[in-house]
N, CA, C and O atoms as CSV, one atom per row, in Angstrom:
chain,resi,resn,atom,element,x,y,z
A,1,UNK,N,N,123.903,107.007,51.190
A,1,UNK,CA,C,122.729,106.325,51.675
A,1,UNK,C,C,123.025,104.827,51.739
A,1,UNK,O,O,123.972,104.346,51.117
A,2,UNK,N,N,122.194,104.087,52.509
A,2,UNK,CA,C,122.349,102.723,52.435
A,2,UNK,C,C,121.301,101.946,52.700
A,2,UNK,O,O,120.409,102.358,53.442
A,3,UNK,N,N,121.256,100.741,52.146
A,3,UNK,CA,C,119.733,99.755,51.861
A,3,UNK,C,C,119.527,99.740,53.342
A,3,UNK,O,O,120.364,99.829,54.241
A,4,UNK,N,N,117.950,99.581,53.407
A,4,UNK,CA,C,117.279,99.445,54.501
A,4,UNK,C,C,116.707,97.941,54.479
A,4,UNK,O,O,116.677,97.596,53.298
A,5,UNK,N,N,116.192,96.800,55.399
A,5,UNK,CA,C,114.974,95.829,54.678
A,5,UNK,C,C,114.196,96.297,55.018
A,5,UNK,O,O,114.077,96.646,56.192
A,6,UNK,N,N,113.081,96.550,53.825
A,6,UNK,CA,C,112.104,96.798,54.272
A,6,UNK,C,C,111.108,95.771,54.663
A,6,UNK,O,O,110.009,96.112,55.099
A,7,UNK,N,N,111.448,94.521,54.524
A,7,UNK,CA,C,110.601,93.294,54.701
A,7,UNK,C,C,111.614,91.789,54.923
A,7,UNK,O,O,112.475,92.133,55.732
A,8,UNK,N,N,111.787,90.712,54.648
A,8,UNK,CA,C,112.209,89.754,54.109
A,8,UNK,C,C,112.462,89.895,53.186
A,8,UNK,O,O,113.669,89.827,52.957
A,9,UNK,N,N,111.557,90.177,52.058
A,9,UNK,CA,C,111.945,89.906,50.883
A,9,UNK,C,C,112.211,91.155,49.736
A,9,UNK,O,O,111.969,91.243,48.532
A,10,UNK,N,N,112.883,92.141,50.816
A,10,UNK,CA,C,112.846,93.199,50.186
A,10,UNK,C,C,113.859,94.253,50.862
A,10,UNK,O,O,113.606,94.618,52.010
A,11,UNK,N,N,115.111,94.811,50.132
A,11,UNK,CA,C,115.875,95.670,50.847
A,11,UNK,C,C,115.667,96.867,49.708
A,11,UNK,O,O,115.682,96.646,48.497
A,12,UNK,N,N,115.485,98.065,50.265
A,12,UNK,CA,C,115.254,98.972,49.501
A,12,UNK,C,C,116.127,100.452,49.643
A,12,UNK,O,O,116.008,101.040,50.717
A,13,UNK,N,N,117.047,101.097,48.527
A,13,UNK,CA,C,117.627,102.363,49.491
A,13,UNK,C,C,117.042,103.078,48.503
A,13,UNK,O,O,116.586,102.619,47.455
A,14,UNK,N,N,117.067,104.646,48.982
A,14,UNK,CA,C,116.486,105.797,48.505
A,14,UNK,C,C,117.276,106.578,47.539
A,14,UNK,O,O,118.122,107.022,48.315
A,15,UNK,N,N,117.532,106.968,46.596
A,15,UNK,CA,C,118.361,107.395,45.923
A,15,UNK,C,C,118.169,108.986,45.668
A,15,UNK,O,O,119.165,109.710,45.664
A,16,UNK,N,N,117.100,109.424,45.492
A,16,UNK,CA,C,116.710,110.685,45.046
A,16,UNK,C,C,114.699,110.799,45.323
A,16,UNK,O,O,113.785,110.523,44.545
A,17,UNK,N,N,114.680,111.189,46.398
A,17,UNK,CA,C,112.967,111.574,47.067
A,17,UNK,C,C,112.620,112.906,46.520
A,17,UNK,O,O,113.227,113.836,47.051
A,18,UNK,N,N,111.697,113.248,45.484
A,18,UNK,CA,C,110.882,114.306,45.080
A,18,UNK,C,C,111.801,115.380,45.198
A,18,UNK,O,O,111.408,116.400,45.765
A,19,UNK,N,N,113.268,115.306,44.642
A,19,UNK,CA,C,113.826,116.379,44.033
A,19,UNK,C,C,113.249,116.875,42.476
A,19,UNK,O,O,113.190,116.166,41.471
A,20,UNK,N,N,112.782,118.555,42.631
A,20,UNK,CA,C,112.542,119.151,42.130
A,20,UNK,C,C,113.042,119.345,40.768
A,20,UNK,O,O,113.936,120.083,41.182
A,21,UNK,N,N,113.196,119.333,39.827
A,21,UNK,CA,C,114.434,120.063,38.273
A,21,UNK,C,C,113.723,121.299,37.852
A,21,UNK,O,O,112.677,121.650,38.398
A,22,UNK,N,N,114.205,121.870,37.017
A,22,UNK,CA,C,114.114,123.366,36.451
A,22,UNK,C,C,112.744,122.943,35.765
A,22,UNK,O,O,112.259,123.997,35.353
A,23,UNK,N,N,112.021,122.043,35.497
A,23,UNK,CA,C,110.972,121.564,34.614
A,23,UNK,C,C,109.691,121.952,35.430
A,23,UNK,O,O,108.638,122.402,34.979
A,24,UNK,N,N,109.986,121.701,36.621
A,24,UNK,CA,C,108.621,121.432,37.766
A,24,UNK,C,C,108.459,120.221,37.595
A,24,UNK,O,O,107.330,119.962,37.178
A,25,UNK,N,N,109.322,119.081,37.786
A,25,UNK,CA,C,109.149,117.377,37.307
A,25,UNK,C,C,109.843,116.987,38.852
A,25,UNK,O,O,111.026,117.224,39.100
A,26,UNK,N,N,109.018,116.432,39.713
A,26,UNK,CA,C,109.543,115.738,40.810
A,26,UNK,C,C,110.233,113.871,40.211
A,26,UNK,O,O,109.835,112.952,39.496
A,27,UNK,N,N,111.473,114.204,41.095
A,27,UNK,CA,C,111.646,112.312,40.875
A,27,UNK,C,C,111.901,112.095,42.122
A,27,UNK,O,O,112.364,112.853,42.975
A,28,UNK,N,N,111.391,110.415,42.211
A,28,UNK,CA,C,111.815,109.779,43.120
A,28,UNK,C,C,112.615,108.085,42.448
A,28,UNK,O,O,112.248,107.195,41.680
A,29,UNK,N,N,113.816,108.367,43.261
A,29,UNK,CA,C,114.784,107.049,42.053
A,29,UNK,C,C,115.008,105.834,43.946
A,29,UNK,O,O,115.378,106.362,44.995
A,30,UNK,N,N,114.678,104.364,43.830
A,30,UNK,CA,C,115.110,103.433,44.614
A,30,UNK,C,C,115.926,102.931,44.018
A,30,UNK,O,O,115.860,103.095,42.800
A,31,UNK,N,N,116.784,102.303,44.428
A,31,UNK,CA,C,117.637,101.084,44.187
A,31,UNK,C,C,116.560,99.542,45.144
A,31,UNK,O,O,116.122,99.681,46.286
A,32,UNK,N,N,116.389,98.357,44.374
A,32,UNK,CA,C,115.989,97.043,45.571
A,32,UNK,C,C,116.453,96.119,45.323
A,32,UNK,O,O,116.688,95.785,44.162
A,33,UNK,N,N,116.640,95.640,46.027
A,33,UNK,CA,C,117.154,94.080,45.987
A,33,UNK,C,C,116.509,92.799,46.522
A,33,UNK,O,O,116.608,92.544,47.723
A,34,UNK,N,N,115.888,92.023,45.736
A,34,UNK,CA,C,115.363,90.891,46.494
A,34,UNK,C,C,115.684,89.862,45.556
A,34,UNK,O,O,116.377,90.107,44.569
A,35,UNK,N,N,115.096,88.406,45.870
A,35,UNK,CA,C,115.053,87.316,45.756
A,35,UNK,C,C,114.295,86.519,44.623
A,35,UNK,O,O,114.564,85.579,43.875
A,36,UNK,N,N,112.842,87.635,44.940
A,36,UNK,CA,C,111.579,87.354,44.012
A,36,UNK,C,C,111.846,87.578,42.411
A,36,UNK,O,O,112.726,88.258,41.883
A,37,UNK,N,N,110.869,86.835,41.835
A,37,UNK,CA,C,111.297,87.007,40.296
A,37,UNK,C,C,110.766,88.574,40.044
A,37,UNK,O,O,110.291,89.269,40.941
A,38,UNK,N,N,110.914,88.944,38.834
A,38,UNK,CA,C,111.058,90.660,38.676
A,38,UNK,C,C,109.691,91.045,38.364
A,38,UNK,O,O,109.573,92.224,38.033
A,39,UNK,N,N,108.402,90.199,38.391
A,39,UNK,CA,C,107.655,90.884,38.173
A,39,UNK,C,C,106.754,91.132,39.345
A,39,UNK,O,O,105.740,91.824,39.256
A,40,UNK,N,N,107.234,90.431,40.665
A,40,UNK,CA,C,106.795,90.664,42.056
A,40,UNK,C,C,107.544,91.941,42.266
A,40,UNK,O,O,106.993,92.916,42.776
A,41,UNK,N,N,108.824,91.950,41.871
A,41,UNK,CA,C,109.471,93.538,42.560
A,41,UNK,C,C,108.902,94.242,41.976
A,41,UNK,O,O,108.536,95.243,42.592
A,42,UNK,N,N,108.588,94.157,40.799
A,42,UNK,CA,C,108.210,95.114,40.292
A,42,UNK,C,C,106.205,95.691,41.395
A,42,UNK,O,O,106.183,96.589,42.237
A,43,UNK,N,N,105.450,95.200,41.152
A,43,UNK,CA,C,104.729,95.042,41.892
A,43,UNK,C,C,104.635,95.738,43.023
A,43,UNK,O,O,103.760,96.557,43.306
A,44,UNK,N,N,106.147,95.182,44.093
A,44,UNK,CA,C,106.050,95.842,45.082
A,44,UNK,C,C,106.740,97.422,44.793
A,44,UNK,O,O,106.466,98.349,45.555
A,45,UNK,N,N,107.230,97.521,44.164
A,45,UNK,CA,C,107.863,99.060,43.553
A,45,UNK,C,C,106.500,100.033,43.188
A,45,UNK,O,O,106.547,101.209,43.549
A,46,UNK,N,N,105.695,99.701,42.711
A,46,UNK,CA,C,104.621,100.306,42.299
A,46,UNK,C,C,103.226,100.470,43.708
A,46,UNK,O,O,102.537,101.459,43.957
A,47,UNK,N,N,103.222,99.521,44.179
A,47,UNK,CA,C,102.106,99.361,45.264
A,47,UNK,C,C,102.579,99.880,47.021
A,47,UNK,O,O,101.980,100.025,48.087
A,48,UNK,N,N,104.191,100.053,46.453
A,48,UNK,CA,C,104.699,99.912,48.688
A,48,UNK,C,C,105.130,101.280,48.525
A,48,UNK,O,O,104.656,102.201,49.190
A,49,UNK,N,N,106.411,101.482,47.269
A,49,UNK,CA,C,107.238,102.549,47.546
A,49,UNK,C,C,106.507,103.964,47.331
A,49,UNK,O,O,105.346,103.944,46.924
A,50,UNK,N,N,106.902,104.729,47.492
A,50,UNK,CA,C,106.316,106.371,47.536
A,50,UNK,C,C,106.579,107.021,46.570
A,50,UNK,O,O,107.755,107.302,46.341
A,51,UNK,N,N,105.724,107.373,45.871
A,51,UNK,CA,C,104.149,107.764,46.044
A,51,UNK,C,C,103.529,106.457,45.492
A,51,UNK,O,O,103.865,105.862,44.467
A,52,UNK,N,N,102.095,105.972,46.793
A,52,UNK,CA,C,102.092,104.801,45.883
A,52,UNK,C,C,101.134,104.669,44.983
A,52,UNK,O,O,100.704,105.690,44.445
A,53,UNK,N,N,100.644,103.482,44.663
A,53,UNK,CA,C,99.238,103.056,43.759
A,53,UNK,C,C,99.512,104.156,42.461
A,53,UNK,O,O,99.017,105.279,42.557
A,54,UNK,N,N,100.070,103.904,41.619
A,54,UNK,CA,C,99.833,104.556,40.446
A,54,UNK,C,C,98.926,103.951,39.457
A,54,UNK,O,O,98.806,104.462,38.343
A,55,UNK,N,N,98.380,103.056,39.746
A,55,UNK,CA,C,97.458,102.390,38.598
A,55,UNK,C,C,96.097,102.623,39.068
A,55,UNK,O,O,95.299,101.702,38.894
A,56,UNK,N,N,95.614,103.894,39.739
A,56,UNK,CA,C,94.260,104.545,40.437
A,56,UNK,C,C,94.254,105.782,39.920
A,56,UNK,O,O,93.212,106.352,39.593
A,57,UNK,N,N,95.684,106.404,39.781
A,57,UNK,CA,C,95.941,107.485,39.096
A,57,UNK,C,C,95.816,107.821,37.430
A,57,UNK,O,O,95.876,108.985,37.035
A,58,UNK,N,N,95.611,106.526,36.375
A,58,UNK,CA,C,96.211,106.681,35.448
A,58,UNK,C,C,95.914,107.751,34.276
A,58,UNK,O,O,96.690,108.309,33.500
A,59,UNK,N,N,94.375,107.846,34.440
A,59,UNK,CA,C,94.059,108.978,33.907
A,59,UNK,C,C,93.965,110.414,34.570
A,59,UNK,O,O,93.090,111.227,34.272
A,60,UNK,N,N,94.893,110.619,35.435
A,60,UNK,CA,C,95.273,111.733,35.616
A,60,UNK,C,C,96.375,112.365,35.408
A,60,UNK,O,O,97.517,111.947,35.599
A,61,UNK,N,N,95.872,113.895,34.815
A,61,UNK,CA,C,97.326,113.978,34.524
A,61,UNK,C,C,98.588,114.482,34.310
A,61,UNK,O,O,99.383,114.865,33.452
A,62,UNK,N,N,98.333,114.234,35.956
A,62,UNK,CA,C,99.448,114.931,36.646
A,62,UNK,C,C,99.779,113.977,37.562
A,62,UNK,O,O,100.473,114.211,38.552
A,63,UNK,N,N,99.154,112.536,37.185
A,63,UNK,CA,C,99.797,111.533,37.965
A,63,UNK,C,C,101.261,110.937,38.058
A,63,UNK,O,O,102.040,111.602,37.376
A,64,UNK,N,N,101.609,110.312,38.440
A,64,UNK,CA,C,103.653,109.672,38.454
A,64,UNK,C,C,103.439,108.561,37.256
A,64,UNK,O,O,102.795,107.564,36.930
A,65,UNK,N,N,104.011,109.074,37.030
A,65,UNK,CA,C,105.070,107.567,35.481
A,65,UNK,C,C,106.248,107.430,35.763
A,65,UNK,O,O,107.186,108.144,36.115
A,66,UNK,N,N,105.953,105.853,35.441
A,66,UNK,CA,C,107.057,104.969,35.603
A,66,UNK,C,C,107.846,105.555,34.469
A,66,UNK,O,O,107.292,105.619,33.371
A,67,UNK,N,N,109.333,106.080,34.636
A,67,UNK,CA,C,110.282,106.167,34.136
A,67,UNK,C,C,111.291,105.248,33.634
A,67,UNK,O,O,111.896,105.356,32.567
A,68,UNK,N,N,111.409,104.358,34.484
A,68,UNK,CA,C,112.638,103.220,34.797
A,68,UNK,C,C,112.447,102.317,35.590
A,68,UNK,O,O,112.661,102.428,36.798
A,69,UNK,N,N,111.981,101.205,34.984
A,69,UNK,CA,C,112.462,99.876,35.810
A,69,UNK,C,C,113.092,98.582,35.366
A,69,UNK,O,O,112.383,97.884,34.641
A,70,UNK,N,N,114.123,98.195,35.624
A,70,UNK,CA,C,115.168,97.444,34.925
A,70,UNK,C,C,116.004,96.890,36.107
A,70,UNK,O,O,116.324,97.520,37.114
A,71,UNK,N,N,116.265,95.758,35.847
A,71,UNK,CA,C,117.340,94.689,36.398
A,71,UNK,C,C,118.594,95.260,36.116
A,71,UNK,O,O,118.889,95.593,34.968
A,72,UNK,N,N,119.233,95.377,36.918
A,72,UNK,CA,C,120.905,96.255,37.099
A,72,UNK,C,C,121.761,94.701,37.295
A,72,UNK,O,O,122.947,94.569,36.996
A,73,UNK,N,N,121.115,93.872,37.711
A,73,UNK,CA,C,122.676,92.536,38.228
A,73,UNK,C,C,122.358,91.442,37.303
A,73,UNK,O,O,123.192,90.937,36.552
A,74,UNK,N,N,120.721,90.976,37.404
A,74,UNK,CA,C,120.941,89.937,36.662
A,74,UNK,C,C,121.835,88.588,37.396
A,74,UNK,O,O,122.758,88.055,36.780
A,75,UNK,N,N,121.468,88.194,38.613
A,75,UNK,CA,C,122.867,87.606,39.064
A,75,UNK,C,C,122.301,86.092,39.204
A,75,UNK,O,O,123.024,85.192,38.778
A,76,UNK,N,N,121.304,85.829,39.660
A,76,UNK,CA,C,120.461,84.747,39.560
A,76,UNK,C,C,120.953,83.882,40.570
A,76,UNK,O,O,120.782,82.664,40.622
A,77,UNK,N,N,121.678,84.715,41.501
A,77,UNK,CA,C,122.122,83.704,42.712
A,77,UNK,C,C,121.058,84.124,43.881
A,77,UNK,O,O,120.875,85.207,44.435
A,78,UNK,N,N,120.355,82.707,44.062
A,78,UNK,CA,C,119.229,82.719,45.051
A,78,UNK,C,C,119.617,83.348,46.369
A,78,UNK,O,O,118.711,83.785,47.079
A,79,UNK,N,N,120.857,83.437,46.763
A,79,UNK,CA,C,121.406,83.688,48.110
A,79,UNK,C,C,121.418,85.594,48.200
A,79,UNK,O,O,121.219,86.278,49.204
A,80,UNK,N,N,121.656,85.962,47.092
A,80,UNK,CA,C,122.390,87.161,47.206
A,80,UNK,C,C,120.720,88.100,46.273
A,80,UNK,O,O,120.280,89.157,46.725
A,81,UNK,N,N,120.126,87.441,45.086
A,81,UNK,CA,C,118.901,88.250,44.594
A,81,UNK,C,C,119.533,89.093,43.703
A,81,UNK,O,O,120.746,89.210,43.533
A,82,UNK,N,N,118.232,89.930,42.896
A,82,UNK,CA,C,118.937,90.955,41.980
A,82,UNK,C,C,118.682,92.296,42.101
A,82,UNK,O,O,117.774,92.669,42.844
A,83,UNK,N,N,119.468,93.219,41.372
A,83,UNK,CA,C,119.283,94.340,42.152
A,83,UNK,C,C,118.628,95.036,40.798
A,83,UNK,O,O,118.897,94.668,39.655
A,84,UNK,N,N,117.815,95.996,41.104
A,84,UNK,CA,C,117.102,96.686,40.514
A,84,UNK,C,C,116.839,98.344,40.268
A,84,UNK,O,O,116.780,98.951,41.337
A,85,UNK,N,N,116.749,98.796,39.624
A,85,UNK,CA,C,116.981,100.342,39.655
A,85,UNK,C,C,114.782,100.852,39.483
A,85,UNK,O,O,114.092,100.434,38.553
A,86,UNK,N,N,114.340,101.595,40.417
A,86,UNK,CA,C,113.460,101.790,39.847
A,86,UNK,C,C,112.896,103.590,39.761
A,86,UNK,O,O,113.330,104.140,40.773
A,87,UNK,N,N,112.309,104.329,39.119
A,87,UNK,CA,C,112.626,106.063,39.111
A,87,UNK,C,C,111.114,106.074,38.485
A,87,UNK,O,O,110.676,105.264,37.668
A,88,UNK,N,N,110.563,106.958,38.945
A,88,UNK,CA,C,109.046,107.847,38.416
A,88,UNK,C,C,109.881,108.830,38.761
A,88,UNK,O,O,111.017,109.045,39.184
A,89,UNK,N,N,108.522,109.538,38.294
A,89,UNK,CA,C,108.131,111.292,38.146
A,89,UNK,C,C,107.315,111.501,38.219
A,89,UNK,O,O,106.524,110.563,38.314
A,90,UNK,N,N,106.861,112.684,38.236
A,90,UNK,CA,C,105.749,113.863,38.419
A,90,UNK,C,C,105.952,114.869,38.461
A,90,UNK,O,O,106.742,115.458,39.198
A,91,UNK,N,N,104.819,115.533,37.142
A,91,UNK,CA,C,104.990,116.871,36.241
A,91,UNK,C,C,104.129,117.916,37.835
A,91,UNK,O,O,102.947,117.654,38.056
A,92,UNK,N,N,104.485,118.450,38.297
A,92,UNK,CA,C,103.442,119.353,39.445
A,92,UNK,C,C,103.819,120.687,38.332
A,92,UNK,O,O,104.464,120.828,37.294
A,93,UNK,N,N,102.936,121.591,39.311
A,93,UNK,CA,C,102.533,123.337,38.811
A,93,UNK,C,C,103.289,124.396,40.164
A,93,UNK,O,O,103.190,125.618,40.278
A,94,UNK,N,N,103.971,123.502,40.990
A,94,UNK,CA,C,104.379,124.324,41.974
A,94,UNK,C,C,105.326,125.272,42.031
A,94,UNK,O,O,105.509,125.900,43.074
């Protein structure tokens, strides 16, 4: 796979879309990379990427949790941005 932009300030690739495990636990894992400090990516990780708005969901529950979100580069070069790993889930009955 390879990063897409999804904006200016935002390149995003897909790593793993609502693959299934032996659990009945869907994940979906991005890799992003931007510019913005980490609590805007973060932000947009939660509000853009798929499935979104999890903070409408929270008392449900069988809603997606955040699994993983963490700074992978750390690089702090304004030109290039940092890259980020981000992964939910969701427990389904299917």
């Amino acid at each position: 796979m390879a990063f897409e932009m999804y904006n200016d300030d935002f390149s995003v690739e897909k790593l793993e879309i609502g693959k299934r495990d032996e659990f009945r636990v869907r994940w979906c894992t991005y890799r992003v990379i931007s510019k913005l400090p980490e609590e805007k990516v973060k932000d947009f990780c939660i509000n853009k990427l798929p499935p979104m708005n999890l903070e409408k969901d929270k008392d449900n529950l069988f809603a997606h949790e955040i699994v993983e979100f963490k700074n992978t580069t750390n690089n702090n070069n304004p030109k290039m941005g940092d890259m980020y790993i981000y992964r939910i889930k969701k427990e389904t009955t299917d």
